[in-house]
C-alpha positions in Angstrom: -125.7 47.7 -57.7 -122.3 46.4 -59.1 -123.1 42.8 -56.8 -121.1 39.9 -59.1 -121.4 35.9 -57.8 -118.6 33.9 -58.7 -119.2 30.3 -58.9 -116.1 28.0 -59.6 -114.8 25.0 -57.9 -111.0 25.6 -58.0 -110.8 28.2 -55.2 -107.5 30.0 -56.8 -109.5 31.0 -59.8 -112.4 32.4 -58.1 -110.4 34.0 -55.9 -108.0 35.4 -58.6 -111.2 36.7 -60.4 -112.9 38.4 -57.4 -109.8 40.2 -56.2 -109.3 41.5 -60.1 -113.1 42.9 -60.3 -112.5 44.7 -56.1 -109.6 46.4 -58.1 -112.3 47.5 -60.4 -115.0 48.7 -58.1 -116.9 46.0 -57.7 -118.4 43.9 -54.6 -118.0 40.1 -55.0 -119.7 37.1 -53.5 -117.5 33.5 -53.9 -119.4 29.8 -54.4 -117.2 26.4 -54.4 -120.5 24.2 -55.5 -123.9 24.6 -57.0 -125.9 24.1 -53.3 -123.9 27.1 -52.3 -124.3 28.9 -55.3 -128.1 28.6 -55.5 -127.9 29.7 -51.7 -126.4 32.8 -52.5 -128.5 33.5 -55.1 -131.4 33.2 -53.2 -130.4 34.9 -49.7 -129.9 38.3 -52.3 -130.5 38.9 -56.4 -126.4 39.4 -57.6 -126.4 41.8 -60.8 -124.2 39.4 -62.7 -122.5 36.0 -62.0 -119.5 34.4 -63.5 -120.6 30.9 -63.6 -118.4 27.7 -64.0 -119.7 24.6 -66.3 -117.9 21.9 -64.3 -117.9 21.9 -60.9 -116.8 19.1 -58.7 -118.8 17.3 -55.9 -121.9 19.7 -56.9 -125.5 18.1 -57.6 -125.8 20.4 -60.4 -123.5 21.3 -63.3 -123.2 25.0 -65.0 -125.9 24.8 -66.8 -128.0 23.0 -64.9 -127.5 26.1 -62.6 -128.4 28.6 -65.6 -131.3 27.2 -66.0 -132.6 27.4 -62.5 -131.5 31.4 -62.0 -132.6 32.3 -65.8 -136.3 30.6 -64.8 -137.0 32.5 -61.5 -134.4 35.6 -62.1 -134.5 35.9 -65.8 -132.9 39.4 -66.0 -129.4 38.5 -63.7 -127.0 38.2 -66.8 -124.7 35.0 -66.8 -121.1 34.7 -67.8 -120.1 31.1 -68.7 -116.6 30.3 -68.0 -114.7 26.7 -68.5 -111.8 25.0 -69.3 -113.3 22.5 -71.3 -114.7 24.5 -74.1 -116.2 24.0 -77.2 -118.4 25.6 -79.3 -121.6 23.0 -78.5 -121.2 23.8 -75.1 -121.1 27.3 -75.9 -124.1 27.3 -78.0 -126.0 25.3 -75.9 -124.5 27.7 -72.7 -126.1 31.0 -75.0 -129.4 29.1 -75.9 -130.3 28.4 -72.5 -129.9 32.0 -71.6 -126.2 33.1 -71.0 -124.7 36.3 -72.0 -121.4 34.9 -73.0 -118.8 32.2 -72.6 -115.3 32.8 -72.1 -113.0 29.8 -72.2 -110.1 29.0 -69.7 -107.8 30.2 -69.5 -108.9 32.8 -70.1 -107.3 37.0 -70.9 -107.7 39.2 -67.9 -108.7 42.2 -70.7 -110.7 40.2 -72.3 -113.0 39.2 -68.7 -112.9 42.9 -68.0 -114.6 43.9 -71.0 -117.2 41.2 -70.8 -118.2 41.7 -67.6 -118.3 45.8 -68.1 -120.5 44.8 -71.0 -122.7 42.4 -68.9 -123.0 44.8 -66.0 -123.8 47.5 -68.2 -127.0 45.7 -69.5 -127.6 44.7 -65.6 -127.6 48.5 -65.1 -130.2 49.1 -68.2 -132.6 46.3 -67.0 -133.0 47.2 -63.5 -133.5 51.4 -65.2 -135.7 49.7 -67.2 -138.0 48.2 -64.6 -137.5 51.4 -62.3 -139.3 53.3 -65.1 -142.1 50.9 -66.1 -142.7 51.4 -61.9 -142.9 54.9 -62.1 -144.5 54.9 -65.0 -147.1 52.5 -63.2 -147.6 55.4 -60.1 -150.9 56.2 -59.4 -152.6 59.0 -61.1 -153.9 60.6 -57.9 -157.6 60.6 -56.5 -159.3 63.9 -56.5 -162.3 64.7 -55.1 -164.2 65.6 -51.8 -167.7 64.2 -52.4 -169.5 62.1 -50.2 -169.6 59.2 -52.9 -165.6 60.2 -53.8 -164.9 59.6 -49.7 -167.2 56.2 -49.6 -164.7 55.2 -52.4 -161.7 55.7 -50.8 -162.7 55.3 -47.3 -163.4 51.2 -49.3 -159.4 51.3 -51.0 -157.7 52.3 -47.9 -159.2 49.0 -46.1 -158.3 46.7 -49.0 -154.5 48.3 -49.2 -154.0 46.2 -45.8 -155.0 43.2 -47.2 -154.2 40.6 -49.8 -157.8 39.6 -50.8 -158.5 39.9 -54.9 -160.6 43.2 -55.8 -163.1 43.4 -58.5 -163.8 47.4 -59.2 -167.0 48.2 -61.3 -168.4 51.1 -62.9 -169.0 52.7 -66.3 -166.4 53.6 -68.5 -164.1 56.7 -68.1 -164.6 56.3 -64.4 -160.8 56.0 -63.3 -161.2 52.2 -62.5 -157.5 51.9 -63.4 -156.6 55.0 -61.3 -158.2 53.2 -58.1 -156.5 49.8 -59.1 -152.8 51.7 -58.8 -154.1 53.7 -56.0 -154.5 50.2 -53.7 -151.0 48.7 -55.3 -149.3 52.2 -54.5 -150.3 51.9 -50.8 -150.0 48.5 -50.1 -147.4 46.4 -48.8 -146.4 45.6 -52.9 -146.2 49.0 -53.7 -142.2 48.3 -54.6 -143.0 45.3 -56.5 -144.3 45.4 -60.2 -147.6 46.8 -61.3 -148.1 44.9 -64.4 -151.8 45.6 -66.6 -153.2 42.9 -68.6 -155.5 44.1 -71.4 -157.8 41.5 -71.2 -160.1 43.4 -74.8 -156.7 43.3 -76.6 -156.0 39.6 -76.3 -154.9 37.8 -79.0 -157.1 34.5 -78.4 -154.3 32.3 -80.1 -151.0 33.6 -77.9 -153.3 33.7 -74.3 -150.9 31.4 -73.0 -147.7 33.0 -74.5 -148.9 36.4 -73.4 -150.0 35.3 -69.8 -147.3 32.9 -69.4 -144.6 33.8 -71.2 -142.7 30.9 -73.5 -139.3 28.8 -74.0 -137.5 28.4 -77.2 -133.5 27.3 -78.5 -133.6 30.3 -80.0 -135.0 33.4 -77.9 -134.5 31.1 -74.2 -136.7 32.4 -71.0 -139.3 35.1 -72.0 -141.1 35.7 -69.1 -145.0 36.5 -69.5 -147.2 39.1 -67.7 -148.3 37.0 -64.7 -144.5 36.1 -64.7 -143.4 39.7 -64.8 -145.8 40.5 -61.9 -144.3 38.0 -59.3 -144.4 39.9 -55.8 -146.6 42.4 -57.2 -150.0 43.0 -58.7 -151.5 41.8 -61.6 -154.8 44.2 -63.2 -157.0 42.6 -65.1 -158.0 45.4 -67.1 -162.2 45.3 -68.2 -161.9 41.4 -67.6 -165.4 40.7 -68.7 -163.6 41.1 -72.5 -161.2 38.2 -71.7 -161.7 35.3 -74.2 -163.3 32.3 -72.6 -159.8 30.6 -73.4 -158.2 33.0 -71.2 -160.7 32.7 -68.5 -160.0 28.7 -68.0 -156.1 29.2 -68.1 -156.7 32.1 -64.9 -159.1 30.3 -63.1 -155.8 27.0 -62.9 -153.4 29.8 -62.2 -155.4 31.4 -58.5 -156.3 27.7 -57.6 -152.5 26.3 -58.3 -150.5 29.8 -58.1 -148.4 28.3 -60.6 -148.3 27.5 -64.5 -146.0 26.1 -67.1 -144.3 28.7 -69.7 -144.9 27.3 -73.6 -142.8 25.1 -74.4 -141.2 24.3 -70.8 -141.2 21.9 -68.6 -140.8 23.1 -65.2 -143.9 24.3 -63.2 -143.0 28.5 -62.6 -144.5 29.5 -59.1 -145.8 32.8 -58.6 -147.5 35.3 -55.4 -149.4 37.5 -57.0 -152.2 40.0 -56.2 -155.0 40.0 -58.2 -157.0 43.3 -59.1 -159.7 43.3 -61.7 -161.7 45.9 -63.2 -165.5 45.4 -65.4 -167.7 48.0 -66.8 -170.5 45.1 -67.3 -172.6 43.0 -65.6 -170.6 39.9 -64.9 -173.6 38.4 -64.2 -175.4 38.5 -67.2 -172.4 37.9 -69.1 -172.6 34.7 -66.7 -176.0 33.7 -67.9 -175.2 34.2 -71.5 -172.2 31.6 -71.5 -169.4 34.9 -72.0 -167.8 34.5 -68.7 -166.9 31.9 -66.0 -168.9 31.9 -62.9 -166.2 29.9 -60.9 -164.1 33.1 -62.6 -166.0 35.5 -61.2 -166.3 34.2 -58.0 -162.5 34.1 -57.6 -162.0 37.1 -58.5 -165.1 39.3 -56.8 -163.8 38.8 -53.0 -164.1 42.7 -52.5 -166.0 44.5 -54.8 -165.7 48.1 -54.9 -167.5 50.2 -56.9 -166.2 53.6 -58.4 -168.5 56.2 -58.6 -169.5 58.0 -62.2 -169.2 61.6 -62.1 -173.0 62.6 -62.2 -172.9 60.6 -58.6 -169.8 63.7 -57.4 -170.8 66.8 -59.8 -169.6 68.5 -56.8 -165.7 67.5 -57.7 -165.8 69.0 -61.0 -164.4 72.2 -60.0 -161.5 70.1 -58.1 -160.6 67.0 -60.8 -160.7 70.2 -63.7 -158.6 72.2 -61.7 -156.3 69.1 -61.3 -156.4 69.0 -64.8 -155.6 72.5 -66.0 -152.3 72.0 -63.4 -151.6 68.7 -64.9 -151.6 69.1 -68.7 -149.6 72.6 -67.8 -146.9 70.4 -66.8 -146.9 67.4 -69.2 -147.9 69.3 -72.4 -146.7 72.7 -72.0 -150.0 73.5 -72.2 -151.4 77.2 -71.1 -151.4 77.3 -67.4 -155.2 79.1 -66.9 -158.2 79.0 -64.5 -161.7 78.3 -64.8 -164.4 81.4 -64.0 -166.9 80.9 -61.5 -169.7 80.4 -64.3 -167.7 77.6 -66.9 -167.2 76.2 -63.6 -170.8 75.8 -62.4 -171.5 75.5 -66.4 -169.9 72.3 -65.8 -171.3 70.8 -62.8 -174.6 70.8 -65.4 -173.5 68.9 -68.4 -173.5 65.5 -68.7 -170.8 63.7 -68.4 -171.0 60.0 -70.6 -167.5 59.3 -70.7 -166.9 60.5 -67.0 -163.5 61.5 -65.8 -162.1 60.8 -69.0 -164.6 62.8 -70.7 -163.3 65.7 -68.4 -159.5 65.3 -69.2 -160.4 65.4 -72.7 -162.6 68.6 -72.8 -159.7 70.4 -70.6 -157.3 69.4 -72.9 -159.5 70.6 -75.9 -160.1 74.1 -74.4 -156.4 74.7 -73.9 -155.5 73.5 -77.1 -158.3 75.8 -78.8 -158.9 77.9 -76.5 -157.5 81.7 -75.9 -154.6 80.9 -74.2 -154.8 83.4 -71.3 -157.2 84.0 -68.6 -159.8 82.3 -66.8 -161.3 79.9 -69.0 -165.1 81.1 -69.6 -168.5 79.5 -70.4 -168.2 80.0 -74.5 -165.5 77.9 -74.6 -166.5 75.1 -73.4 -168.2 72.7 -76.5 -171.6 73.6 -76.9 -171.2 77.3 -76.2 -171.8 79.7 -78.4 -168.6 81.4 -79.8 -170.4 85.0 -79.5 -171.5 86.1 -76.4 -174.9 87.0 -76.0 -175.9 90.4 -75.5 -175.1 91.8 -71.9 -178.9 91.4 -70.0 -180.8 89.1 -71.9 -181.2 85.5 -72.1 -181.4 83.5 -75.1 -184.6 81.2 -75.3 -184.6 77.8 -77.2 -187.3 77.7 -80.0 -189.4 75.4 -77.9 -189.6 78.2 -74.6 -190.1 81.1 -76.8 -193.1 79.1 -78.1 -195.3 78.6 -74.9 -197.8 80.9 -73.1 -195.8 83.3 -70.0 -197.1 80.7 -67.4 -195.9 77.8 -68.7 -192.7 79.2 -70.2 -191.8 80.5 -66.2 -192.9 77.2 -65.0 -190.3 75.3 -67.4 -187.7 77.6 -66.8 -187.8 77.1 -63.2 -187.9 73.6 -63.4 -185.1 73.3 -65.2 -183.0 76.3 -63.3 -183.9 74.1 -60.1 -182.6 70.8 -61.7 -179.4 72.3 -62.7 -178.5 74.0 -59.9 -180.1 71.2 -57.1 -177.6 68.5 -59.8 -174.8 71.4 -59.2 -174.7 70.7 -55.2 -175.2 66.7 -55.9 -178.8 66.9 -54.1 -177.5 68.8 -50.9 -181.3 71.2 -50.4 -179.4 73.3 -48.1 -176.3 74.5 -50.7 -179.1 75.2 -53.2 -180.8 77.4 -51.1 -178.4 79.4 -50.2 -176.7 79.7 -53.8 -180.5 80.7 -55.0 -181.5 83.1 -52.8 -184.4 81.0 -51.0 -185.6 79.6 -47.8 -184.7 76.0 -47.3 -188.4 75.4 -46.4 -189.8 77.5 -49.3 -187.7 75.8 -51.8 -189.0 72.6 -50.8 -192.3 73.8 -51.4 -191.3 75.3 -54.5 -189.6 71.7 -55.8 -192.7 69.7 -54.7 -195.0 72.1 -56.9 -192.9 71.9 -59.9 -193.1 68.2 -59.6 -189.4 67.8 -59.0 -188.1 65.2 -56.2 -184.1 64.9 -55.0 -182.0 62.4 -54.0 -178.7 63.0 -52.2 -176.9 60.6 -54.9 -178.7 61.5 -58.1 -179.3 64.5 -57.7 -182.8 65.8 -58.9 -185.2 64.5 -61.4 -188.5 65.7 -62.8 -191.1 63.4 -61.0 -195.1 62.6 -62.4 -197.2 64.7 -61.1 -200.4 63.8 -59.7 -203.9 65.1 -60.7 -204.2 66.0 -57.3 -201.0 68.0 -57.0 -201.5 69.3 -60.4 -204.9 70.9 -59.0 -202.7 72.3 -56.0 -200.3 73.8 -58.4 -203.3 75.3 -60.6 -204.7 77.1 -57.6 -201.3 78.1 -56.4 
């Protein structure tokens, strides 16, 4: 982009200037007054202009001008150029945002190099944003449960929409993943995806972080709902936001605008808003920690991410993902995981969710043997030594209880594991152990265990009359 607006009011000048920067390479755009100028400006974003401080028959002078482009495009660098010079105009011309003021007239070397300069940090700004946007793409979604495709099936309808999102579910979930995955497919995916860590707020610069400030010294330094504009803003765990925070949002989705510390001018913004909890806002409501109006606002669609007991049957696929993914990032041994670490897996509980399953991956490759599938004893918790080839270890408490009872327990929990393995699906289970559908059924219902197709299995009380029908079984 090597775009350059020149705004002058002596035509000879701007002409004389433009036809110097074609000879350069560059593409130019010509303004006589400030109604054209701020025309031009608006009908497409130059990537430097060369601005005039007096200009005849205009409604707005140079700086005037500067202000308005450095408050709603803060990154176009300006070039202040004017016969009239002094140094308190050029002061007051470098406080209010320009790059640099050149006095007329003015050395044809000496324009070159300033505008090279300017363009060049025109150049690293717009890299700059092109690499906080792919640095914002969207981890992607793995999985093929039925609770992973209830999710998604839920972000693909809100991509086509505007309407605010509130995702909830425990921690290590991939709330943020989801959040990226609806900016990345909507119509805002080329705009900015900008995060707001709403834990890590500083109570006493809310408004300096949100909104961004004004100073002689620094000028225009846009805050995150600023940097957002056109794009999406995340509200990161919002139910952490301090309760000054909370207020300031709420004005800025009734008004869509605020006013940056220590301005003047209202800054208008179209944002989308995407928020993320791991609480209950509700009782966070009731206990005077967060906003009702708040949560209202911002819980149009709420979408909840499932943990990763609720799609045990993605662990193979999300570690998998994993393995590939560190391999490239890291340098990290490219390996597999066996059939058994793999159904080891689908067992274990998972606390920390999909995080929690990054970071054992990434532990086992960094610790692990470095070649081959990976296999059950190195996953934490193992044992290091491998048992001896045909016999089971027994825990202190099974090796303790009569042959009945021992059998019993085993088979309870051998049942659990493996009914939790196939998330709750009767059918997968019997085939995998080797059983009738209809005699496993029997088998679960006498060992006082009862499934759910979302959680799984869980040992249920037993009766006294079905523990009579298991004693005479």
């Amino acid at each position: 982009m090597s775009d350059i607006l020149i705004v002058d009011d002596e035509r000879d000048i701007r002409e004389l200037v433009s036809d110097i920067l074609k000879d350069e390479g560059y593409t130019t755009r010509l303004a006589g007054n400030s109604d054209d100028a701020m025309a031009e400006v608006a009908s497409a974003q130059p990537a430097l202009m060369i601005l005039d401080i007096w200009l005849k028959d205009s409604n707005m002078d140079g700086i005037d001008i500067l202000k308005a482009v450095k408050i709603d495009y803060p990154e176009v660098p300006v070039v202040i150029i004017s016969g009239h010079g002094n140094i308190e105009i050029a002061v007051a011309a470098i406080r209010q945002g320009a790059y640099d003021f050149i006095e007329k007239p003015f050395n044809i070397d000496q324009l070159l190099v300033v505008i090279k300069r300017a363009m060049e940090t025109s150049r690293l700004r717009r890299e700059n944003t092109e690499l906080k946007r792919q640095d914002s793409t969207p981890t992607d979604l793995i999985g093929d449960s039925a609770a992973f495709r209830g999710m998604i099936s839920q972000l693909d309808k809100v991509t086509r929409s505007n309407g605010r999102v509130m995702l909830t579910g425990p921690a290590g979930v991939g709330k943020d993943v989801a959040a990226r995955y609806i900016h990345a497919n909507s119509n805002r995916a080329a705009a900015q995806f900008v995060t707001v860590s709403c834990a890590g707020m500083d109570p006493d610069r809310v408004e300096e972080i949100l909104f961004g400030r004004e100073t002689a010294e620094r000028g225009v330094e846009a805050g995150l709902l600023e940097q957002a504009n056109g794009g999406v803003i995340y509200f990161d765990e919002v139910a952490d936001m301090p309760l000054a925070a909370q207020s300031k949002i709420l004005r800025v989705l009734v008004d869509q605008q605020f006013t940056r510390v220590g301005g003047a001018k209202k800054v208008r913004v179209d944002l989308r808003v995407i928020s993320s909890t791991n609480r209950n806002l509700k009782q966070a409501i009731d206990a005077g920690d967060f906003r009702e109006e708040l949560y209202h606002r911002l819980n149009v669609v709420p979408i909840a991410v499932p943990s990763l007991e609720e799609r045990r049957e993605d662990i193979p696929e999300l570690a998998a993902y994993f393995l590939g993914q560190l391999h490239e990032a890291q340098g990290l041994p490219l390996r597999t995981l066996s059939v058994d670490s793999a159904a080891l897996m689908q067992t274990m509980v998972w606390p920390g969710n999909v995080r929690q399953l990054k970071n054992m991956i990434e532990r086992v490759l960094i610790l692990g043997d470095g070649q081959g599938p990976i296999e059950c004893r190195e996953l934490p918790g193992e044992s290091d030594a491998p048992a001896e080839e045909g016999r089971v270890v027994l825990s202190g408490a099974l090796a303790t209880l009569p042959l009945r009872e021992a059998r019993e327990a085993f088979e309870r929990e051998y049942l659990l594991t493996q009914i939790n393995r196939f998330g709750g699906n009767i059918s997968r289970t019997a085939s995998f152990v080797g059983m009738e559908r209809s005699a496993l059924h029997r088998k679960l219902k006498s060992l006082g265990v009862v499934t759910s197709n979302k959680a799984g299995a869980r040992v249920a009380h037993v009766s006294g009359e079905e523990e009579e029908e298991r004693e005479a079984g």
